[in-house]
C-alpha positions as CSV (number, residue, x, y, z in Angstrom):
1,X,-77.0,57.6,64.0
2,X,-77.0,54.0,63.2
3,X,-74.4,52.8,60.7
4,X,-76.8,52.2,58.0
5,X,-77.8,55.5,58.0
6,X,-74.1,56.8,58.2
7,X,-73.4,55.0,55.7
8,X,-76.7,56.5,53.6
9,X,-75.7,59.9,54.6
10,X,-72.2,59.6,52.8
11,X,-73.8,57.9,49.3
12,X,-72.1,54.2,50.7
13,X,-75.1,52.7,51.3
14,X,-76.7,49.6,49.1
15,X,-80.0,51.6,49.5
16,X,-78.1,54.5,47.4
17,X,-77.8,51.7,44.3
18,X,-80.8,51.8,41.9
19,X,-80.9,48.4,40.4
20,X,-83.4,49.4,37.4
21,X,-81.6,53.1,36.6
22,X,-78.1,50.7,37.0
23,X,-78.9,47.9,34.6
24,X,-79.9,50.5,32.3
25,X,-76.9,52.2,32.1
26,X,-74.8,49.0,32.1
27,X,-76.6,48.0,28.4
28,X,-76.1,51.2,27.4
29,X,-72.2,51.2,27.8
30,X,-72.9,47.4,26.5
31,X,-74.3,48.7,23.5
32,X,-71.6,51.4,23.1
33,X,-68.9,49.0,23.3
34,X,-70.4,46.4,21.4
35,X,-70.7,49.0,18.2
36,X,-66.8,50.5,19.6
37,X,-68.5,54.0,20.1
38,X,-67.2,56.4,23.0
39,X,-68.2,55.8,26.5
40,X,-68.4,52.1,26.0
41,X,-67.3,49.1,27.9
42,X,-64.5,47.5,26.5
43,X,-66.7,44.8,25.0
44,X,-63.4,42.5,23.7
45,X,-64.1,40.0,21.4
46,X,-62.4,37.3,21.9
47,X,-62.2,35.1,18.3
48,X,-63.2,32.1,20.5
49,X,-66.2,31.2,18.3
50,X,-68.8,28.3,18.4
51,X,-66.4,26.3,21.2
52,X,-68.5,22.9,21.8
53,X,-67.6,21.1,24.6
54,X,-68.5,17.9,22.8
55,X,-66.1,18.8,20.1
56,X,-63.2,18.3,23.0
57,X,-59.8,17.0,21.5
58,X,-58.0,14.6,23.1
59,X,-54.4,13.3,23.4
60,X,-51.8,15.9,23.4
61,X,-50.6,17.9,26.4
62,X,-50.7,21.4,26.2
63,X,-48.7,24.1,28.5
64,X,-51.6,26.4,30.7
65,X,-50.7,29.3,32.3
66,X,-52.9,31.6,34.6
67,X,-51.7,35.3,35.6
68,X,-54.3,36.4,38.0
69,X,-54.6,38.9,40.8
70,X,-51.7,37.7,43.0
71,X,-50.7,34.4,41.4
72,X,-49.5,33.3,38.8
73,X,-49.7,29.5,38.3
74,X,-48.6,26.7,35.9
75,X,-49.5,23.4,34.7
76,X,-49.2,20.8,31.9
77,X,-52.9,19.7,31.0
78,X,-54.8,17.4,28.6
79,X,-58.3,15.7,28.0
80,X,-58.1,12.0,28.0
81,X,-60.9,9.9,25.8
82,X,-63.8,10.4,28.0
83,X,-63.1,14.2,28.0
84,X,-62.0,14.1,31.5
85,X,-59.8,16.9,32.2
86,X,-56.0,16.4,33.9
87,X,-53.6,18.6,35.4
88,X,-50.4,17.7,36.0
89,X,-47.0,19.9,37.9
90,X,-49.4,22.3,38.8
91,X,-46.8,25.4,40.5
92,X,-47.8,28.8,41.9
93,X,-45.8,32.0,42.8
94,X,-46.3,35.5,43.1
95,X,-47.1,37.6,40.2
96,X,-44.3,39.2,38.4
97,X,-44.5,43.0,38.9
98,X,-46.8,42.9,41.9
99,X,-44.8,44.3,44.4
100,X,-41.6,45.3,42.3
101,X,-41.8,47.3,38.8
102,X,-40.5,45.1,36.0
103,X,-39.2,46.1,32.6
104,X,-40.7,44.4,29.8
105,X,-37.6,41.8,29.2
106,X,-38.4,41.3,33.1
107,X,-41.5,40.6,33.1
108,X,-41.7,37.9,29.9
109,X,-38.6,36.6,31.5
110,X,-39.8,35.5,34.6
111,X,-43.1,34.7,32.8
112,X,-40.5,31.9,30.6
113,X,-38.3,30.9,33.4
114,X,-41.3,29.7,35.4
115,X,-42.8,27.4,32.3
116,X,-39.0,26.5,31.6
117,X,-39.3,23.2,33.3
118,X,-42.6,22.0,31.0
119,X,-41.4,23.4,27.8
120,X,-39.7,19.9,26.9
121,X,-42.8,18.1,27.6
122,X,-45.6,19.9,25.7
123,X,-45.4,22.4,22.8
124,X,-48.5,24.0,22.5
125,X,-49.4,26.9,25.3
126,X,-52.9,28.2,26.2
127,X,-52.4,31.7,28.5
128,X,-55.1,32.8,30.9
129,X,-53.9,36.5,31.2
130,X,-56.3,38.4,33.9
131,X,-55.8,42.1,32.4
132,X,-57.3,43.9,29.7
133,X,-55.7,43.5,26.2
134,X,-56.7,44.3,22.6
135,X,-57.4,40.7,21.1
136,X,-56.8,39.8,17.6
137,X,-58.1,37.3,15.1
138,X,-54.6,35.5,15.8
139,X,-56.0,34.6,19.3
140,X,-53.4,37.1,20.4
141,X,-53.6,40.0,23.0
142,X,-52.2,43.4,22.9
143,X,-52.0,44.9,26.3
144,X,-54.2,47.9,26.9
145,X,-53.6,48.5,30.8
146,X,-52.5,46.5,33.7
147,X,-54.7,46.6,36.9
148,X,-54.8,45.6,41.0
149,X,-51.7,47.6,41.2
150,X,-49.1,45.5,38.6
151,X,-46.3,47.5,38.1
152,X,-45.0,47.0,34.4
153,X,-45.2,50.0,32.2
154,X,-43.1,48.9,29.4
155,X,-45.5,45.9,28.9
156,X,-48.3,47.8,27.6
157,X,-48.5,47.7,24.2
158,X,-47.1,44.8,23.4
159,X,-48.8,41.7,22.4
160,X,-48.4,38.8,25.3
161,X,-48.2,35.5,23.3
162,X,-45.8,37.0,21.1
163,X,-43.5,38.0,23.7
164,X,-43.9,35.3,25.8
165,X,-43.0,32.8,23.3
166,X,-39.7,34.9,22.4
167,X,-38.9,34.7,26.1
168,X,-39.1,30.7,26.0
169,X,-36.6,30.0,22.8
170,X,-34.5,31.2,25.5
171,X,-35.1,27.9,27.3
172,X,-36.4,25.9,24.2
173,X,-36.5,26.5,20.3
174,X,-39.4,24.6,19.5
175,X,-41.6,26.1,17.3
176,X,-45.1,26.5,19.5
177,X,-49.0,28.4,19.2
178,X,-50.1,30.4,21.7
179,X,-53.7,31.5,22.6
180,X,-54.2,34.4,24.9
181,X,-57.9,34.6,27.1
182,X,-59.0,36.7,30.2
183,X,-59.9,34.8,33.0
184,X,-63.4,35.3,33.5
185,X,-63.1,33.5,29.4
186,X,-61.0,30.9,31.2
187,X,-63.8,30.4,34.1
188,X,-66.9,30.1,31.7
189,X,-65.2,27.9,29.4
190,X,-63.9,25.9,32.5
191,X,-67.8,25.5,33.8
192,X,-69.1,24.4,30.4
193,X,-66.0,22.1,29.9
194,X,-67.0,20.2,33.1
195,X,-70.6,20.9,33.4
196,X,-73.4,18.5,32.4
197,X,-76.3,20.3,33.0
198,X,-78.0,22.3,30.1
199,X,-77.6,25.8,30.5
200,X,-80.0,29.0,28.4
201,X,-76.3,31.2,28.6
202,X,-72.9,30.8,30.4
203,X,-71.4,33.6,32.0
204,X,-67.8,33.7,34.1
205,X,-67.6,35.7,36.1
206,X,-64.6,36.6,38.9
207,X,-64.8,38.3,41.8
208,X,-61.4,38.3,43.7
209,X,-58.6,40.6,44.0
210,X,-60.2,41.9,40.9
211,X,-63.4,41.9,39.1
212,X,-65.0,41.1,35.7
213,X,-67.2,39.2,33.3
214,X,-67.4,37.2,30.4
215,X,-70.3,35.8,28.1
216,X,-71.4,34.6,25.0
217,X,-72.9,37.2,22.4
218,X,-74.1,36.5,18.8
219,X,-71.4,37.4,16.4
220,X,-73.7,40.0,14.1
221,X,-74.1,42.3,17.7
222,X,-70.1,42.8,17.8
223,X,-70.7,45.8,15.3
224,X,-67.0,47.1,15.5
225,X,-65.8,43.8,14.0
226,X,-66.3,43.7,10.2
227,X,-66.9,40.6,8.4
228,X,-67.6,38.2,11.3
229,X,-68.8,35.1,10.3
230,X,-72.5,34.1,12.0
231,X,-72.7,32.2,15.3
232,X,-71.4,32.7,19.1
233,X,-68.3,34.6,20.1
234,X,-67.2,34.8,24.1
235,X,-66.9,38.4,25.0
236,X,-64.8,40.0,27.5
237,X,-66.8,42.8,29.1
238,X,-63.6,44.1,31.3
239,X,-67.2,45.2,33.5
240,X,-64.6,47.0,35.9
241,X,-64.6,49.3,34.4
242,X,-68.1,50.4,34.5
243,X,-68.6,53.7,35.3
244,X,-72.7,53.6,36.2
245,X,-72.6,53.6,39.7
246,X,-72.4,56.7,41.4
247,X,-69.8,56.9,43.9
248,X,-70.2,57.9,47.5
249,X,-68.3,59.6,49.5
250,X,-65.5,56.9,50.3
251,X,-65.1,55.7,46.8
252,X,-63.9,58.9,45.7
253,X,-60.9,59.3,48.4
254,X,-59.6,55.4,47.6
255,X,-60.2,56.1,44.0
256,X,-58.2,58.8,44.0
257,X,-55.5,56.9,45.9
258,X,-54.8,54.9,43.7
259,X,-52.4,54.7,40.5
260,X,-54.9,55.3,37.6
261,X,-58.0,56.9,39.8
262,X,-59.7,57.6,36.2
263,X,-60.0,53.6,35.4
264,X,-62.0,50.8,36.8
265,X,-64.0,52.6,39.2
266,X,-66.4,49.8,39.4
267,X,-63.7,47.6,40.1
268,X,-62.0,49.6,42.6
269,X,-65.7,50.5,44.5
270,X,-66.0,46.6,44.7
271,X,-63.2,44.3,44.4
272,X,-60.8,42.5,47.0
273,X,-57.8,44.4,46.1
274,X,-59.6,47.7,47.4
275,X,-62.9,47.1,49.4
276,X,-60.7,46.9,52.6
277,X,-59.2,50.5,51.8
278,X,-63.2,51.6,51.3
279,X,-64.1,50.0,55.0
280,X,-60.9,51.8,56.7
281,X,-61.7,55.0,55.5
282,X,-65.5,53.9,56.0
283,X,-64.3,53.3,60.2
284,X,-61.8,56.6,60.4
285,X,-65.0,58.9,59.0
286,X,-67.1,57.2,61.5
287,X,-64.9,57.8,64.2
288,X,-64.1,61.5,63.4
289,X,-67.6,62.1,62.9
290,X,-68.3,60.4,66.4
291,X,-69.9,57.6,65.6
292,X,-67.8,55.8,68.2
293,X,-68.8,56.1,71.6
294,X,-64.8,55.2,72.9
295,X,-61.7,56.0,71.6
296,X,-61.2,54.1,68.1
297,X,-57.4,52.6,67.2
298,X,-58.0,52.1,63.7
299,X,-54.9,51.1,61.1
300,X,-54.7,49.7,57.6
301,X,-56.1,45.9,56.9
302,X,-56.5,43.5,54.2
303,X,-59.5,42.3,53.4
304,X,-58.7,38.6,53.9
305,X,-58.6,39.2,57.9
306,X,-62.4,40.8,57.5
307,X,-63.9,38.1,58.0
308,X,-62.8,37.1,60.9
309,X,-63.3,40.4,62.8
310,X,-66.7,40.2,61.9
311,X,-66.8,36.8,63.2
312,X,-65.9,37.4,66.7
313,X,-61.4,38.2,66.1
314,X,-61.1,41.4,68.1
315,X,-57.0,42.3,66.7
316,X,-57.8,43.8,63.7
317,X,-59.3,47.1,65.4
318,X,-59.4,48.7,69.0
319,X,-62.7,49.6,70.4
320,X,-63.5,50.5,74.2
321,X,-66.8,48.8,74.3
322,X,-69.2,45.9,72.8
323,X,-71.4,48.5,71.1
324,X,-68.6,50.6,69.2
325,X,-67.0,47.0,67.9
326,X,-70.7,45.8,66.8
327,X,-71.1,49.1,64.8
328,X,-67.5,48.4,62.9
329,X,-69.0,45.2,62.3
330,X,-71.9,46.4,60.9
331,X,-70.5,49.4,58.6
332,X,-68.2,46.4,57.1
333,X,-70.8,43.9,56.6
334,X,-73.6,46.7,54.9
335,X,-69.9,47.3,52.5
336,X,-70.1,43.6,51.5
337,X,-74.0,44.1,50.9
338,X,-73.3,47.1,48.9
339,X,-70.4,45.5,46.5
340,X,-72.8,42.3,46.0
341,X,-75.8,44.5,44.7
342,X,-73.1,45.8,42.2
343,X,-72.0,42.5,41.5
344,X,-75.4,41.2,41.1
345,X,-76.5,43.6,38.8
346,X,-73.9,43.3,36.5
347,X,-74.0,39.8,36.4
348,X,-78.3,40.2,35.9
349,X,-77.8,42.8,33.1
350,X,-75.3,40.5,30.9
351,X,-77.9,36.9,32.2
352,X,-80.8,38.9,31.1
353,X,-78.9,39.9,27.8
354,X,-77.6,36.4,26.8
355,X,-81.0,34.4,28.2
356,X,-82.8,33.1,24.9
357,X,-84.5,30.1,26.5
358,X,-86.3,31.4,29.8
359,X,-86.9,26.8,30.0
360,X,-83.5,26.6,31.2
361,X,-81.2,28.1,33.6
362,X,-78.3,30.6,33.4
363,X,-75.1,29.1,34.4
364,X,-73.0,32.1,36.4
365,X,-69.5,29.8,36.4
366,X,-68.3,32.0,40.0
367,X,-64.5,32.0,40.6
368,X,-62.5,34.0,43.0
369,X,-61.2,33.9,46.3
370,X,-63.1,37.0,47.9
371,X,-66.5,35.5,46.5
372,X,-65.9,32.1,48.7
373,X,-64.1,33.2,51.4
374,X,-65.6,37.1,52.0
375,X,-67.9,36.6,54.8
376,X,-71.8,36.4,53.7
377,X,-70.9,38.2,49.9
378,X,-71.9,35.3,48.7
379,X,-75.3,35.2,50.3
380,X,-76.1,38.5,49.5
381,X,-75.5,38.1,45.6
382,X,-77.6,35.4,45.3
383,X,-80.7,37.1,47.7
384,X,-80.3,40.4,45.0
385,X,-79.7,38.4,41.7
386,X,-82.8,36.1,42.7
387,X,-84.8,39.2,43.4
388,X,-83.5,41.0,39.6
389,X,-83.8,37.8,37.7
390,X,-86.6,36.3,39.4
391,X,-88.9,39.8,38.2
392,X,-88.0,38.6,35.3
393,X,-88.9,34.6,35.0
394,X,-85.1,33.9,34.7
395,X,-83.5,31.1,36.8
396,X,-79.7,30.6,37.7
397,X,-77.5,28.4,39.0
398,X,-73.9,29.6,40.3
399,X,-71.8,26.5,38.7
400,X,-68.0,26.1,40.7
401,X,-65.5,23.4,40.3
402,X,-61.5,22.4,40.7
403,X,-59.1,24.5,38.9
404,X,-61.7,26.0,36.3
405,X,-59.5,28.7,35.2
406,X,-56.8,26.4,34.1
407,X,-59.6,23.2,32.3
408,X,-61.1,26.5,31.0
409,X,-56.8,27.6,29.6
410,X,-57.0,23.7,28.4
411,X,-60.2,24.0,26.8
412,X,-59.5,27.4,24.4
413,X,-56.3,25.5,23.2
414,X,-58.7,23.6,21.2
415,X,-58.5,26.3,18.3
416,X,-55.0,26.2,18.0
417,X,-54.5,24.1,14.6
């Protein structure tokens, strides 16, 4: 048995993914969400309407901070004349409650201590938070759940930029406005912030430790949200949580590992912070199932040391011959194919939603450390979304840049009055 077809037989292959039966089923959770019905995605609006990146303000700085996968990071930022972004004290650490569970006075605590040294220099805070909350017409989140294993119980429910503020009078009592965005918000707004190209649609989309993605949807489709005024609003689609792809065989023992095995399925079939737990119990199957021909010393790995086995590093598993190590090889690389088809067809669903101008180009603003660094993931999302949108007459253009996340933190500060 080759590994393709191993990994066939267990339901992990690419092959198993229907792209047309799976893009139907991501609009209709789309749809579901969009009009808040049961068995939706999350669909949250966001209250960023209409942002023009010609409209930029100048002049004051603002306080940016990004809470992502693994780090959480801080800067001062502002747009000079020419609208040319700058960051300034730029600091990164690890994210609070990622290896240790935090109370909620913990968590905003360490959240204020690390901004303490730029609260004297800037008043006005813009807060890239990378987990799904509730968002309100106050550009406030409340949180609904953390993810990629962050360990703060007591935090959910509460609404970040309120707390987070409370934490900094601690450090500084001047009066301040907070806006609270997802990343994938803070990547798109980022790309069309520094872009300047003309685009049909904008999505931002993230594929690191986690997974997700944002785009722009006309205001009188957000059905759950009375009274919207007409025009654009950015949507957060919280897409990990998709539950149209049918799992295989591997999924559902690292799912079920896991601390919510119910949630973000498509996230945890996919992302970074679980697709080396997939290829482990991907190699111990194969090797109980003897599709080894030596003995097979297999132990846990991160995925950020995949790439390098499958370039030739021999330490992250013990094989007895060249054939069994080239088979390893290939079960992880046909794992990567797999999660990009995913990727790819959630990213051509939302493209193919948003594209009103076939003339002009889809912008897909890409952030994420596993989609640059993960060894030919890249490749194989664009040979699958060139082969969806391409059926379709619908160009792209994957759009990347410096510090996106944090000109995209900068750039929803602009609706703060």
């Amino acid at each position: 048995m080759t590994a393709g077809e191993f990994l066939f037989s267990h339901k992990q292959s690419a092959d198993n993914v229907d792209v047309e039966r799976s893009l139907e089923r991501f609009w209709t959770q789309m749809r579901l969400g969009l009009e808040g019905r049961d068995g939706g995605l999350p669909m949250i609006p966001t209250y960023l309407r209409d942002i023009d990146r010609n409209a930029i303000k100048t002049g004051s700085k603002r306080i940016l901070i990004d809470a992502g996968g693994t780090n959480f990071r801080c800067a001062l930022g502002c747009f000079d004349d020419e609208g040319k972004v700058h960051i300034e004290q730029l600091s990164k650490s690890k994210m609070p409650a990622s290896d240790t569970e935090l109370s909620k006075e913990e968590f905003y605590g360490a959240i204020a201590s690390r901004i303490a040294p730029l609260l004297p220099q800037a008043q006005n805070i813009g807060f890239c938070f990378s987990y799904q909350v509730d968002m309100g017409q106050d550009v406030d989140g409340r949180v609904v759940m953390f993810s990629k294993e962050v360990k703060a119980p007591q935090v959910v429910g509460t609404k970040v930029g309120e707390q987070t503020l409370e934490a900094c009078r601690k450090y500084d009592a001047t009066p301040r406005k907070i806006v609270i965005l997802n990343d994938t918000v803070a990547t798109l707004l980022g790309g069309m912030a520094t872009s300047n190209e003309q685009f049909s649609a904008y999505l931002g989309y993230i594929y690191g430790t986690g997974t997700n993605v944002c785009y722009i949807e006309d205001t009188q489709n957000i059905v759950k949200v009375k009274g919207l005024p007409s025009g654009k609003m950015l949507v957060n689609t919280e897409c990990g949580n998709f539950a149209g792809f049918e799992q295989g065989d591997f999924d559902r023992t690292t799912v079920a590992r896991t601390a919510l095995p119910d949630k973000q399925l498509f996230e945890k079939m996919t992302s970074g912070k679980y697709l080396a737990d997939l290829m482990y119990e991907a190699l111990c199957v194969a090797r109980d199932e003897g599709l080894f021909e030596g003995e097979a010393r297999l132990q846990p790995f991160e995925l950020k040391y995949v790439s390098d086995f499958m370039e030739g590093d021999n330490s992250l598993c013990s094989f007895q011959n060249a054939k069994d190590l080239a088979t390893a090889r290939q079960i992880c690389d046909l794992l990567i194919l797999r999660s990009a088809k995913m990727g790819a067809i959630v990213n051509s669903a939302l493209a193919i939603a948003s594209c009103k101008d076939k003339s002009k180009p889809v912008a897909i603003v890409a952030e994420g450390t596993t989609f640059n660094k993960l060894r030919n993931y890249r490749k194989y999302f664009e040979s699958y979304l060139s082969e969806i949108l391409g059926k379709r007459g619908i160009g792209y253009k994957i759009v990347q840049g410096e510090e996106l996340n944090l000109v995209g933190t900068l750039m929803a500060t602009m609706v703060l009055k």
